[in-house]
ZADREN-420444 format. One line per field, with one value per residue (C-alpha): z, x, y; residue number from 1. Coordinates in nm, 4 decimals. Layout:
N
z: [Z/...]
x: [X/...]
y: [Y/...]
seq: [NUM/...]
END
This chain:
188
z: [1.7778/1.4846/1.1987/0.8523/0.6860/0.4477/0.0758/-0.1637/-0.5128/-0.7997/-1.1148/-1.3045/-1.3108/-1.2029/-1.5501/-1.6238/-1.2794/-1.3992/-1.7219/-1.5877/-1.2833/-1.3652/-1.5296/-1.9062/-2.0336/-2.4024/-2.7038/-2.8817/-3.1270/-2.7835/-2.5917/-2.8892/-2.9066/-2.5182/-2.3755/-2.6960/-2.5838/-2.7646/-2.6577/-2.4254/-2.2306/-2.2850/-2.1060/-1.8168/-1.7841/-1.9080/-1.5134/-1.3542/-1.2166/-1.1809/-1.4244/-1.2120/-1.1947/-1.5442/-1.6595/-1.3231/-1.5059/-1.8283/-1.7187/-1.5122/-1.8407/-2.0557/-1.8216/-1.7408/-2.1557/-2.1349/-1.8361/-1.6384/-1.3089/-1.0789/-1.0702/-0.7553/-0.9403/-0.8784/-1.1857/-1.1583/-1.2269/-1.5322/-1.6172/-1.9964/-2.0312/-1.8181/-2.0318/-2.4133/-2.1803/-2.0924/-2.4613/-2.6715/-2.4394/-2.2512/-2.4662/-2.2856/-1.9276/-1.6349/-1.3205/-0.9914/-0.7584/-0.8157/-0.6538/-0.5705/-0.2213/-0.1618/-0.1845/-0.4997/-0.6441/-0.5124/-0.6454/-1.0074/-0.9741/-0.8719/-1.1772/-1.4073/-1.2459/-1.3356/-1.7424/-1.7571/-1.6236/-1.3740/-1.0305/-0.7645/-0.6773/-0.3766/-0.1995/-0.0529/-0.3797/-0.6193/-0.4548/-0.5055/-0.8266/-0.8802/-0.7144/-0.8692/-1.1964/-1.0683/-0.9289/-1.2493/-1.4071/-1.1887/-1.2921/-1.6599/-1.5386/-1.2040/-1.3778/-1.1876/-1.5270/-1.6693/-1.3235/-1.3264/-1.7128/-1.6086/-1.3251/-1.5823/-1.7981/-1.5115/-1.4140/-1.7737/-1.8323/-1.5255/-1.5638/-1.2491/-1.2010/-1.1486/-0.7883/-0.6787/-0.7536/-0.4007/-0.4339/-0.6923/-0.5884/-0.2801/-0.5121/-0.6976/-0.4233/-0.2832/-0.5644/-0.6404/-0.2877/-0.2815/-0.6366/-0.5116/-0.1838/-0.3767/-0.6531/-0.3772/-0.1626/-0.5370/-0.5658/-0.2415]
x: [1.0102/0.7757/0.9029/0.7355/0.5700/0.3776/0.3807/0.4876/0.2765/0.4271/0.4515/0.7449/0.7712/1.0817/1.2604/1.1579/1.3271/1.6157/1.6685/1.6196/1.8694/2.0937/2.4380/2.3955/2.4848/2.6674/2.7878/3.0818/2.8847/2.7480/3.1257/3.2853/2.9988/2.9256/3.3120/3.4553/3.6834/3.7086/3.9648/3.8111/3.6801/4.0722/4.2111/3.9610/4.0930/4.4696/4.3969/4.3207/4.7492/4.6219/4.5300/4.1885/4.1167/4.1071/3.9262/3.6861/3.6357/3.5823/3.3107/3.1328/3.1299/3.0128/2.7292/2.5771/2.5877/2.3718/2.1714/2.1626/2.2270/2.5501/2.6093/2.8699/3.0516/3.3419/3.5538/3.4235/3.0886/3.1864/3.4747/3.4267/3.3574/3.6621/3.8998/3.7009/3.8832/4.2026/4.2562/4.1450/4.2999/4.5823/4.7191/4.5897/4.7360/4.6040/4.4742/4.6173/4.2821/3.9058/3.7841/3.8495/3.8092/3.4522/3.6422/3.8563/3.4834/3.2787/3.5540/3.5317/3.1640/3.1944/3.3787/3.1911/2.8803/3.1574/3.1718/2.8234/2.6537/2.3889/2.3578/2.2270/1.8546/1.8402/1.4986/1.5359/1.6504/1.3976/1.1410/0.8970/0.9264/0.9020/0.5730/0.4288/0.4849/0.4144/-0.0008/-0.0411/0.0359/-0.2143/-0.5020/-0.4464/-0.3854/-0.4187/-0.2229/0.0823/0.3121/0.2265/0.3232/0.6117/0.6975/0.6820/0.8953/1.1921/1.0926/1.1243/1.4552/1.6135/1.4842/1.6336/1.9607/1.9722/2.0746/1.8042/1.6793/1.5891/1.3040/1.1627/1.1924/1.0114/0.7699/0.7100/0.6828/0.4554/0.2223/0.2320/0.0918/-0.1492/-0.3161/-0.3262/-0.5045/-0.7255/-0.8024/-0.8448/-1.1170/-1.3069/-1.3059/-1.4965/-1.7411/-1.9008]
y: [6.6916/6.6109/6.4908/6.7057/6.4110/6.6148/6.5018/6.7520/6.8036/6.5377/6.7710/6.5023/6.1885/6.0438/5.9828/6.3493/6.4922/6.2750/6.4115/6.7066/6.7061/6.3975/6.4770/6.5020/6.1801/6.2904/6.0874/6.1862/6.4836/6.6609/6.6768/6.7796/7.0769/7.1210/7.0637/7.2778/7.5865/7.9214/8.1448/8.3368/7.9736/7.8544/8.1669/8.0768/7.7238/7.8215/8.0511/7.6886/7.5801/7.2313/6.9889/6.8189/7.1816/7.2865/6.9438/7.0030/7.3571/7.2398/6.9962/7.2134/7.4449/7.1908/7.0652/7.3825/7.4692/7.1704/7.2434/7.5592/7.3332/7.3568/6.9922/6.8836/6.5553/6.3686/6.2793/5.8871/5.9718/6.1574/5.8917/5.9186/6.2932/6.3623/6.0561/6.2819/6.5998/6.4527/6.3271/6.6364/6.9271/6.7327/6.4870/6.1757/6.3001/6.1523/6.2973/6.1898/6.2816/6.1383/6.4584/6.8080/6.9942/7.1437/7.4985/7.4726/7.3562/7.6003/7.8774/7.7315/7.7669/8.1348/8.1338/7.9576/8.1943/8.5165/8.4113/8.3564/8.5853/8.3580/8.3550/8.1076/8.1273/8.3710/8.3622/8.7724/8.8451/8.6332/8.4442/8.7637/8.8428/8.4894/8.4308/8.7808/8.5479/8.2444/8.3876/8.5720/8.2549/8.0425/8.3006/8.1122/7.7596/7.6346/7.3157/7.2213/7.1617/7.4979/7.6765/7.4362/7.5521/7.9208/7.8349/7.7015/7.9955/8.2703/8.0824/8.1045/8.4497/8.6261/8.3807/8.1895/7.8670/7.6364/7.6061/7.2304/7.0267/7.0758/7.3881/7.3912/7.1797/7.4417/7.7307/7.5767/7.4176/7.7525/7.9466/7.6921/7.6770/8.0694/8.0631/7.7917/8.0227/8.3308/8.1706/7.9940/8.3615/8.5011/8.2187/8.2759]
seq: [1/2/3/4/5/6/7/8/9/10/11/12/13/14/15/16/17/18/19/20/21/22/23/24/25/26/27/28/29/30/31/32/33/34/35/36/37/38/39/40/41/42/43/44/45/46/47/48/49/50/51/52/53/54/55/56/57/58/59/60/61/62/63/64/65/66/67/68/69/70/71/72/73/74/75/76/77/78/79/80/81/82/83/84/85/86/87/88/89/90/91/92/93/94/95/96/97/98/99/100/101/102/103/104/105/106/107/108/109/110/111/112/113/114/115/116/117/118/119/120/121/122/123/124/125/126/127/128/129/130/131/132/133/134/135/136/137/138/139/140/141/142/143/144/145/146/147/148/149/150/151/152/153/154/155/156/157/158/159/160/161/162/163/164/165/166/167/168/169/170/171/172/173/174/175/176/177/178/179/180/181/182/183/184/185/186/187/188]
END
């Protein structure tokens, strides 16, 4: 079988696909504001029995206050968020597991997806509203940032968690080749 070897369209550069999908990487201002708990967020971790599962929780929280991504983490590569966690909510406890099971994350998601309101990106259920946008968008700018833009826009607006940079990247080709096949079809 053939292997796909077609390139995908570069809208970002690297560092800007990192800043945009990378874990947020906060100083001590941004975890007091992104990991802080009102009561409403402390009865949703006070429901969390485990303590890797209410600092898992909390994380997840604060991350996707700072980016509307579901990031999938293990507690080393947020070592200093989780030891701000551990100190302000749990006086200075320690965790006994780097990680959590793939279920006990993917229910605190579900949860985290509950309090706020988003959902995942479901192709049935938004890819065509999402192109509708995207081709009226083309018809301004056949520029692949300012499809890309209305793609974070349309994202944000409808409160889904943002899809993948390939993703992306497809939706975006997509539109722009059927643009570029519809104003060629006019001009002859």
């Amino acid at each position: 079988m053939a292997k796909k070897t077609d390139k995908r369209i570069q809208i970002l550069r690297k560092s800007e696909i990192d800043e945009l999908y990378d874990l947020p990487n906060f100083n001590h201002a941004d975890r007091e504001d992104y990991f802080s708990l009102d009561d409403e967020t402390q009865k949703l971790v006070d429901k969390c029995r485990q303590l890797e599962t209410k600092v898992y929780f909390i994380l997840l929280l604060g991350y996707f206050r700072c980016k509307p991504i579901i990031f999938n983490f293990s507690f080393n590569e947020a070592e200093t968020d989780v030891s701000f966690i551990l100190h302000k909510y749990f006086d200075g406890l320690e965790l006994t597991s780097s990680d959590l099971a793939l279920t006990t994350k993917t229910k605190l998601t579900n949860r985290l997806l509950d309090y706020t309101g988003h959902s995942i990106y479901n192709t049935r259920k938004h890819k065509t509203l999402l192109l509708d946008r995207l081709n009226d968008v083309a018809k301004i700018s056949i520029e692949p940032r300012y499809v890309f833009d209305e793609c974070l826009a349309f994202f944000g607006q409808h409160q889904i968690v943002l899809a993948g940079y390939s993703t992306l990247q497809d939706l975006v080709s997509s539109v722009l080749t059927q643009e570029g096949s519809r104003i060629e079809k006019n001009t002859q």
